[in-house]
N, C-alpha and C positions, 0 to 999 in steps of 0.2 A: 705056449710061450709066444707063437708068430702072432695069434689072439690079442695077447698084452701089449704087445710090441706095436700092433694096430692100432688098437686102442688111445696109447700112450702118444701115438702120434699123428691120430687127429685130435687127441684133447689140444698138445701144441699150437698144431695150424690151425685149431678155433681158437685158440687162444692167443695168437700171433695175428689175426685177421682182427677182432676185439682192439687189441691195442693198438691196430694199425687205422681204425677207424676212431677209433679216442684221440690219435694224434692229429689226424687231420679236422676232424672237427674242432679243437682248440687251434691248429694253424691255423682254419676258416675263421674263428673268433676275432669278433670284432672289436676295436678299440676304443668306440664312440660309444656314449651313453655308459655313463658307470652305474642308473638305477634306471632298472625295464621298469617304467608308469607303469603301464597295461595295455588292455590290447582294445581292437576295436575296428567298424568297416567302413571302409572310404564312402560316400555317397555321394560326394561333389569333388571334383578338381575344381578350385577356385581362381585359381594361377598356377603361374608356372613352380611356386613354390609352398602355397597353401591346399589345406586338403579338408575337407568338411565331413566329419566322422557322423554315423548314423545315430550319434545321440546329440548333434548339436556343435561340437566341440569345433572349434576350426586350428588345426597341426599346421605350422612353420616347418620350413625344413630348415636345418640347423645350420650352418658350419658350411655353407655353399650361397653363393651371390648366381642370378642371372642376370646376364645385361639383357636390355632388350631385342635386342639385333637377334640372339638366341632363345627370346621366350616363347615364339609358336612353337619349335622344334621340343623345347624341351615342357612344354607342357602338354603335346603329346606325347611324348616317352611315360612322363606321370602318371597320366592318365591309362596308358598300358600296364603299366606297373602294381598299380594300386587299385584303381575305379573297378567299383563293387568284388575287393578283396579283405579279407581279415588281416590288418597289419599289427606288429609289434612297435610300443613307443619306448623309447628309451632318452635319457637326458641324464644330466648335470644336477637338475632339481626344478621343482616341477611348477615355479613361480611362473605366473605367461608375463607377459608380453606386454606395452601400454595399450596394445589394439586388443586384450584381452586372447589373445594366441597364445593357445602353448609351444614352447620352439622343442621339436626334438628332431634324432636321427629315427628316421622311418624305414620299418626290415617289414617286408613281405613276410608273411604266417612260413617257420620252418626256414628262411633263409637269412643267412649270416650276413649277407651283403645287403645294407644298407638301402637306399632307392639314391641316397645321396653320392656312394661313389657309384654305382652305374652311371647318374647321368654323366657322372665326371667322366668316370671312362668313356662314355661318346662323345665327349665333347661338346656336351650341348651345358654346359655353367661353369662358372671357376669356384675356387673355393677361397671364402671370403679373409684369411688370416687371422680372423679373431677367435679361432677353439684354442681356450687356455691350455687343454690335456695334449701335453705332447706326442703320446702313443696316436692320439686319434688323429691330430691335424699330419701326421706323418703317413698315415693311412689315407687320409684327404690327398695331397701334397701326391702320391705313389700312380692316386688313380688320374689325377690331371695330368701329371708326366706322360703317364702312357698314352694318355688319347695324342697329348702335343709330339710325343715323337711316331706316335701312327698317323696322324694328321687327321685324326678326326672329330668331323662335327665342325666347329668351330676353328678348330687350329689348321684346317684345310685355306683358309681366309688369309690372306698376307694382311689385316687392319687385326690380326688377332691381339698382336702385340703391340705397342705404338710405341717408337724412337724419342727417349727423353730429349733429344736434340732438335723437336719437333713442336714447338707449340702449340703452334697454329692446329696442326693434325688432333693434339689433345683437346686445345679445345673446341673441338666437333662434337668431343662426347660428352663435354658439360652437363655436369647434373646425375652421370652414369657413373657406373661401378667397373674400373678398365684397370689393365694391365701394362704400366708403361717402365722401360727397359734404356739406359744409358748410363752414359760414364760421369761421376760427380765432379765439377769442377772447384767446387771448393764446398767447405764442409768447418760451420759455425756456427758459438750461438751468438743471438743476439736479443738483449732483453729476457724476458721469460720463455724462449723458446729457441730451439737448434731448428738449423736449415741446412738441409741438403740442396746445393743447386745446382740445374744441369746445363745452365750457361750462365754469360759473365755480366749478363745484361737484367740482373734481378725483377727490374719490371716488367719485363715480358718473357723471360723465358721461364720455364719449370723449375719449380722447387719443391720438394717433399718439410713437411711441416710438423716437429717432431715438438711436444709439448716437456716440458722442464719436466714432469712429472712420469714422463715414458725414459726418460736418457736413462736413470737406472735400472731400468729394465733392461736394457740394452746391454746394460754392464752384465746385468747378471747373466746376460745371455754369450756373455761373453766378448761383442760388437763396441768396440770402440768407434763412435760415431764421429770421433775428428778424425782416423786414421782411413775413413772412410773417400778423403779425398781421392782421384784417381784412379778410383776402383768402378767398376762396373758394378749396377746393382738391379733388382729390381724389383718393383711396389707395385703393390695393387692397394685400390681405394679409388673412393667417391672424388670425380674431380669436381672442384672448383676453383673460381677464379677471386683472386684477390691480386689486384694487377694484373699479373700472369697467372698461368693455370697452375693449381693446387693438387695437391693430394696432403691430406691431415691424419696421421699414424696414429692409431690406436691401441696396438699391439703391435707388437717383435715381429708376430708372424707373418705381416703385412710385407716385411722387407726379407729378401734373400740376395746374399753377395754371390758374383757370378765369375767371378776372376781373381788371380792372387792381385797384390798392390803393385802402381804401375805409377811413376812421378811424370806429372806433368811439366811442359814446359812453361818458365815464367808465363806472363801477359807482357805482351810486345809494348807495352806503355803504363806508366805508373798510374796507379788509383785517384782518380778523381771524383768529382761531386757532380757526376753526369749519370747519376743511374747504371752506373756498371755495378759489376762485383764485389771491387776496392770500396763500394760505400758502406756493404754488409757489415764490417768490421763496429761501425758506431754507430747504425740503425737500431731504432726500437722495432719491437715489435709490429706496429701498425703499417710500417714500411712496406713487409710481406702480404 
Protein backbone atom coordinates (compact mmCIF):
# COMPACT_ATOMS: atom_id res chain seq x y z
CA UNK A 1 0.00 0.00 0.00
CA UNK A 2 2.91 2.72 1.10
CA UNK A 3 4.21 1.29 -2.69
CA UNK A 4 0.86 2.70 -4.19
CA UNK A 5 0.75 5.53 -2.24
CA UNK A 6 4.22 6.42 -3.69
CA UNK A 7 3.56 5.84 -6.84
CA UNK A 8 0.33 7.64 -6.83
CA UNK A 9 2.10 10.62 -5.74
CA UNK A 10 4.77 11.23 -7.93
CA UNK A 11 2.50 10.42 -10.95
CA UNK A 12 0.59 13.84 -9.35
CA UNK A 13 3.81 16.02 -8.80
CA UNK A 14 4.73 14.96 -12.60
CA UNK A 15 1.76 15.69 -13.43
CA UNK A 16 1.38 18.98 -11.47
CA UNK A 17 4.99 20.18 -12.83
CA UNK A 18 3.51 19.19 -16.87
CA UNK A 19 0.94 21.55 -16.29
CA UNK A 20 2.63 23.98 -14.57
CA UNK A 21 5.14 24.26 -17.46
CA UNK A 22 2.05 24.25 -20.12
CA UNK A 23 0.88 27.19 -18.25
CA UNK A 24 3.84 29.17 -18.38
CA UNK A 25 4.68 28.61 -21.77
CA UNK A 26 1.32 29.88 -23.00
CA UNK A 27 1.69 33.02 -20.36
CA UNK A 28 5.15 33.36 -22.36
CA UNK A 29 3.04 33.30 -25.76
CA UNK A 30 3.23 35.85 -27.70
CA UNK A 31 0.58 38.14 -29.23
CA UNK A 32 2.43 39.43 -32.45
CA UNK A 33 2.23 37.55 -35.52
CA UNK A 34 -1.02 35.47 -35.87
CA UNK A 35 0.86 33.15 -38.87
CA UNK A 36 4.64 31.77 -38.17
CA UNK A 37 6.03 32.44 -42.26
CA UNK A 38 9.02 30.26 -41.33
CA UNK A 39 12.05 30.09 -40.13
CA UNK A 40 15.44 31.16 -41.29
CA UNK A 41 19.37 32.55 -40.44
CA UNK A 42 20.31 36.09 -40.07
CA UNK A 43 23.47 36.81 -42.27
CA UNK A 44 23.43 40.55 -42.38
CA UNK A 45 22.02 43.23 -39.93
CA UNK A 46 21.30 45.71 -42.44
CA UNK A 47 19.86 48.50 -40.00
CA UNK A 48 18.80 49.02 -37.08
CA UNK A 49 15.47 47.45 -38.16
CA UNK A 50 16.22 45.26 -41.19
CA UNK A 51 17.94 41.74 -41.21
CA UNK A 52 19.23 39.97 -44.43
CA UNK A 53 18.26 36.14 -44.15
CA UNK A 54 20.68 33.53 -45.64
CA UNK A 55 18.62 32.93 -48.63
CA UNK A 56 18.43 36.53 -49.68
CA UNK A 57 15.26 37.75 -48.07
CA UNK A 58 15.59 41.00 -46.22
CA UNK A 59 12.91 40.92 -42.64
CA UNK A 60 11.42 44.45 -41.32
CA UNK A 61 10.96 44.49 -37.98
CA UNK A 62 7.24 45.10 -37.60
CA UNK A 63 5.36 47.20 -35.08
CA UNK A 64 8.46 49.23 -33.69
CA UNK A 65 9.98 52.78 -35.16
CA UNK A 66 13.70 53.74 -34.38
CA UNK A 67 14.57 57.32 -34.21
CA UNK A 68 17.95 57.91 -35.05
CA UNK A 69 19.41 59.34 -32.04
CA UNK A 70 18.74 55.44 -30.96
CA UNK A 71 19.94 53.55 -34.07
CA UNK A 72 23.73 52.69 -33.17
CA UNK A 73 22.48 51.43 -29.90
CA UNK A 74 19.98 49.52 -31.13
CA UNK A 75 21.43 48.01 -34.09
CA UNK A 76 23.87 46.68 -31.92
CA UNK A 77 21.40 44.89 -29.63
CA UNK A 78 20.04 43.30 -33.24
CA UNK A 79 22.86 42.32 -34.25
CA UNK A 80 23.49 40.33 -30.64
CA UNK A 81 20.22 39.07 -30.81
CA UNK A 82 19.92 37.61 -34.25
CA UNK A 83 23.50 37.77 -36.32
CA UNK A 84 24.26 34.15 -37.49
CA UNK A 85 21.23 32.77 -35.43
CA UNK A 86 18.06 30.61 -36.73
CA UNK A 87 15.04 32.99 -36.25
CA UNK A 88 11.31 32.43 -36.28
CA UNK A 89 9.05 34.86 -38.69
CA UNK A 90 5.82 35.46 -37.79
CA UNK A 91 3.32 38.32 -39.36
CA UNK A 92 -0.22 39.29 -40.28
CA UNK A 93 0.30 38.11 -43.82
CA UNK A 94 3.07 37.54 -45.75
CA UNK A 95 2.63 40.46 -48.48
CA UNK A 96 6.33 42.60 -48.31
CA UNK A 97 6.69 45.65 -48.45
CA UNK A 98 7.13 48.50 -51.52
CA UNK A 99 11.02 48.04 -50.98
CA UNK A 100 10.25 44.46 -51.44
CA UNK A 101 10.62 43.59 -47.37
CA UNK A 102 8.87 41.27 -45.67
CA UNK A 103 7.66 43.06 -42.31
CA UNK A 104 7.42 40.68 -39.49
CA UNK A 105 7.86 40.11 -35.63
CA UNK A 106 11.27 38.35 -35.30
CA UNK A 107 11.65 35.39 -32.18
CA UNK A 108 14.97 33.98 -31.77
CA UNK A 109 14.92 29.87 -32.50
CA UNK A 110 12.87 28.39 -29.13
CA UNK A 111 12.17 31.93 -27.55
CA UNK A 112 8.77 33.51 -27.03
CA UNK A 113 10.07 36.94 -26.82
CA UNK A 114 10.08 38.68 -29.97
CA UNK A 115 13.68 40.79 -30.82
CA UNK A 116 10.97 43.55 -31.00
CA UNK A 117 10.03 43.84 -27.39
CA UNK A 118 13.55 43.36 -26.06
CA UNK A 119 14.58 46.25 -27.81
CA UNK A 120 11.67 47.89 -26.39
CA UNK A 121 12.33 46.84 -23.07
CA UNK A 122 16.00 48.52 -23.37
CA UNK A 123 14.92 51.26 -24.48
CA UNK A 124 16.64 51.46 -27.47
CA UNK A 125 13.04 51.98 -30.20
CA UNK A 126 9.48 53.03 -29.59
CA UNK A 127 6.83 51.25 -30.87
CA UNK A 128 5.31 52.76 -33.77
CA UNK A 129 1.13 52.72 -33.03
CA UNK A 130 0.18 51.23 -36.19
CA UNK A 131 -0.31 47.11 -35.19
CA UNK A 132 -4.02 46.81 -35.87
CA UNK A 133 -4.09 43.42 -33.32
CA UNK A 134 -4.86 44.69 -30.09
CA UNK A 135 -3.39 41.75 -27.87
CA UNK A 136 -0.11 42.53 -29.63
CA UNK A 137 0.22 46.43 -29.75
CA UNK A 138 -0.63 45.87 -25.98
CA UNK A 139 2.26 43.62 -25.68
CA UNK A 140 4.28 46.39 -27.56
CA UNK A 141 2.83 49.19 -25.50
CA UNK A 142 3.85 46.81 -21.89
CA UNK A 143 7.45 46.38 -22.99
CA UNK A 144 8.10 50.36 -23.68
CA UNK A 145 6.30 51.29 -20.38
CA UNK A 146 8.83 49.28 -18.58
CA UNK A 147 11.96 50.53 -20.04
CA UNK A 148 10.38 54.42 -19.61
CA UNK A 149 9.57 53.81 -15.89
CA UNK A 150 13.24 52.05 -15.38
CA UNK A 151 14.66 54.76 -17.55
CA UNK A 152 16.31 52.84 -19.74
CA UNK A 153 18.21 53.16 -22.93
CA UNK A 154 16.58 56.03 -24.37
CA UNK A 155 14.15 57.17 -21.68
CA UNK A 156 17.30 57.91 -19.50
CA UNK A 157 17.31 61.29 -22.00
CA UNK A 158 15.09 64.30 -20.69
CA UNK A 159 14.58 65.09 -25.17
CA UNK A 160 12.90 61.46 -24.78
CA UNK A 161 9.56 62.95 -24.76
CA UNK A 162 9.19 66.52 -26.28
CA UNK A 163 6.45 69.20 -24.71
CA UNK A 164 3.59 69.71 -27.14
CA UNK A 165 3.82 73.33 -25.82
CA UNK A 166 7.10 73.44 -27.54
CA UNK A 167 7.53 73.95 -31.14
CA UNK A 168 10.40 75.01 -31.76
CA UNK A 169 12.01 71.85 -29.74
CA UNK A 170 9.67 69.63 -32.25
CA UNK A 171 10.71 70.99 -34.90
CA UNK A 172 14.45 69.82 -34.31
CA UNK A 173 13.32 66.49 -35.20
CA UNK A 174 11.66 67.24 -38.57
CA UNK A 175 11.48 64.39 -40.71
CA UNK A 176 11.77 61.91 -37.49
CA UNK A 177 9.63 59.55 -35.91
CA UNK A 178 9.06 61.33 -32.00
CA UNK A 179 7.00 61.21 -29.15
CA UNK A 180 5.41 64.38 -28.31
CA UNK A 181 3.18 64.88 -25.00
CA UNK A 182 0.63 68.04 -23.96
CA UNK A 183 -2.52 69.42 -23.10
CA UNK A 184 -5.09 70.18 -26.28
CA UNK A 185 -6.17 73.55 -26.51
CA UNK A 186 -8.71 73.16 -28.57
CA UNK A 187 -10.10 70.41 -30.55
CA UNK A 188 -11.90 70.67 -34.25
CA UNK A 189 -12.63 69.82 -37.62
CA UNK A 190 -11.99 71.87 -40.22
CA UNK A 191 -12.75 71.01 -43.85
CA UNK A 192 -11.90 67.26 -44.54
CA UNK A 193 -9.96 66.86 -41.55
CA UNK A 194 -9.97 67.32 -37.30
CA UNK A 195 -7.11 69.01 -35.57
CA UNK A 196 -5.97 68.58 -32.40
CA UNK A 197 -3.96 71.78 -31.36
CA UNK A 198 -1.53 72.49 -28.68
CA UNK A 199 -1.56 76.19 -28.88
CA UNK A 200 -3.69 79.10 -29.90
CA UNK A 201 -1.47 80.35 -32.53
CA UNK A 202 -2.30 77.59 -35.42
CA UNK A 203 0.56 78.77 -37.49
CA UNK A 204 3.15 78.03 -35.44
CA UNK A 205 2.38 76.09 -32.81
CA UNK A 206 1.67 72.04 -32.78
CA UNK A 207 -1.12 70.28 -34.12
CA UNK A 208 -1.96 66.56 -34.45
CA UNK A 209 -3.71 65.97 -37.89
CA UNK A 210 -6.31 63.56 -37.87
CA UNK A 211 -7.93 62.67 -41.46
CA UNK A 212 -11.95 62.49 -41.80
CA UNK A 213 -11.55 58.96 -42.52
CA UNK A 214 -9.59 57.95 -38.90
CA UNK A 215 -12.48 60.18 -36.73
CA UNK A 216 -14.45 56.83 -36.94
CA UNK A 217 -11.98 54.96 -35.79
CA UNK A 218 -11.67 56.92 -32.94
CA UNK A 219 -15.28 56.40 -32.25
CA UNK A 220 -15.14 53.04 -32.36
CA UNK A 221 -12.26 53.12 -30.15
CA UNK A 222 -14.25 54.64 -28.09
CA UNK A 223 -12.33 58.48 -28.12
CA UNK A 224 -14.44 61.27 -28.74
CA UNK A 225 -12.09 63.66 -30.51
CA UNK A 226 -13.93 66.92 -29.75
CA UNK A 227 -14.16 66.13 -26.00
CA UNK A 228 -10.54 65.80 -26.36
CA UNK A 229 -10.26 69.45 -25.60
CA UNK A 230 -8.31 70.08 -22.18
CA UNK A 231 -7.06 66.91 -21.82
CA UNK A 232 -3.67 65.78 -21.97
CA UNK A 233 -2.71 63.41 -24.52
CA UNK A 234 -0.01 61.88 -26.17
CA UNK A 235 1.17 60.94 -29.98
CA UNK A 236 3.71 59.64 -31.61
CA UNK A 237 4.36 59.97 -35.42
CA UNK A 238 6.53 61.36 -38.18
CA UNK A 239 6.90 65.14 -37.79
CA UNK A 240 6.32 67.43 -40.21
CA UNK A 241 5.83 70.92 -40.91
CA UNK A 242 3.08 72.53 -42.54
CA UNK A 243 3.16 76.07 -41.03
CA UNK A 244 3.92 74.60 -37.74
CA UNK A 245 5.13 71.21 -36.80
CA UNK A 246 2.95 68.29 -37.63
CA UNK A 247 2.22 64.95 -36.66
CA UNK A 248 -0.40 63.10 -39.29
CA UNK A 249 -2.41 60.01 -37.36
CA UNK A 250 -2.81 56.95 -39.02
CA UNK A 251 -4.04 54.88 -36.51
CA UNK A 252 -5.94 55.01 -32.94
CA UNK A 253 -2.76 53.62 -31.54
CA UNK A 254 -0.75 56.61 -32.42
CA UNK A 255 -2.66 58.58 -29.61
CA UNK A 256 -3.17 57.70 -25.86
CA UNK A 257 -5.04 60.10 -23.22
CA UNK A 258 -3.13 60.66 -20.24
CA UNK A 259 -5.50 62.57 -17.80
CA UNK A 260 -9.27 62.62 -16.94
CA UNK A 261 -10.97 65.94 -18.61
CA UNK A 262 -9.77 69.14 -17.28
CA UNK A 263 -11.76 72.88 -18.76
CA UNK A 264 -9.82 75.22 -19.73
CA UNK A 265 -9.95 78.76 -19.11
CA UNK A 266 -11.61 81.02 -21.93
CA UNK A 267 -8.76 83.06 -24.34
CA UNK A 268 -8.39 86.40 -22.60
CA UNK A 269 -9.52 88.08 -26.08
CA UNK A 270 -12.04 87.13 -28.66
CA UNK A 271 -11.10 85.44 -31.95
CA UNK A 272 -9.78 87.16 -34.72
CA UNK A 273 -8.28 86.84 -38.19
CA UNK A 274 -4.67 87.04 -36.96
CA UNK A 275 -3.66 83.52 -37.17
CA UNK A 276 -4.66 82.46 -33.59
CA UNK A 277 -7.06 79.59 -32.66
CA UNK A 278 -10.33 81.56 -33.11
CA UNK A 279 -9.64 81.23 -36.91
CA UNK A 280 -9.63 77.29 -36.94
CA UNK A 281 -13.37 77.44 -36.71
CA UNK A 282 -13.66 78.47 -40.74
CA UNK A 283 -10.22 77.38 -41.99
CA UNK A 284 -9.95 74.89 -44.76
CA UNK A 285 -7.93 72.41 -44.79
CA UNK A 286 -4.77 73.92 -46.43
CA UNK A 287 -4.53 76.43 -43.55
CA UNK A 288 -2.94 73.55 -41.42
Amino acid sequence: MNRLNRSVTLLLASTALTLTAAALSCAQASDCGAVTLEQGRVVQVIDARTLRLADGREIRLDGIEIPSVDAAAAMDALAALTKDRDVTLRADGDAPDRYGRQRAFVFPMSDETSVQVTLLRGGQGLTSGMVPMKPCAAELAAAEMSARRARQGRWNKPEAVISGQKPEDILAKLGQFAVVEGRVVSARQAGATFYLNFGRHWIRDFAVIIPRQMVKSFATDGIDLTGLKGRRIRVRGWIERRNGPRIEVASTGQLDLLDSPRLLAPPAQSPSQNGTDGDLQNAGPTKQ
